[in-house]
N, C-alpha and C positions, 0 to 999 in steps of 0.2 A: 454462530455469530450473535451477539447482544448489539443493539441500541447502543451508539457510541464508540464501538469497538472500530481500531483501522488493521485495515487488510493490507497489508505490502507485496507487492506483488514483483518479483526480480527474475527477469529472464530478457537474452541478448535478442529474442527474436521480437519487433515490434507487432507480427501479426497475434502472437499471443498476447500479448496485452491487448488488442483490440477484439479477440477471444474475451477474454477474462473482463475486459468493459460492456460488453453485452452480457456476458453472466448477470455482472453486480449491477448494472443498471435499474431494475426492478428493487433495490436496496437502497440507491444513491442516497435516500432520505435520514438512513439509518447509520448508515456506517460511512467512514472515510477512505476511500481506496487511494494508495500510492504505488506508483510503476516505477522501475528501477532499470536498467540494463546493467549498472556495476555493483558489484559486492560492496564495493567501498563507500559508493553513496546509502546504501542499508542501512550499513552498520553507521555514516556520519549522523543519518535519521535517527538512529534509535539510542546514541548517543545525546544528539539533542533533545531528545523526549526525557530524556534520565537525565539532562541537566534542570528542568524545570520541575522536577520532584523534588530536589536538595533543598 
């Protein structure tokens, strides 16, 4: 991971994201973490990231 970089993080179980937010907690400063449960909201993120590059 670099300075800036976001982490997406997609899975149906909510204890793993609360896993995965104590991971990256010692980074909060650096990186951007997003949690997901559906595929579909992912891929509408990372849709919206590729509309602000055009």
């Amino acid at each position: 991971m670099r300075k800036g970089d976001t982490v997406v993080v997609l899975d149906g179980d909510v204890l793993v994201h609360d896993m995965w937010k104590s991971r990256f907690s010692e980074h909060s400063s650096e990186v951007s973490v997003r949690y997901f449960t559906q595929g579909l909201d992912v891929v509408d993120f990372i849709t919206s990231l590729n509309k602000g590059k055009e």
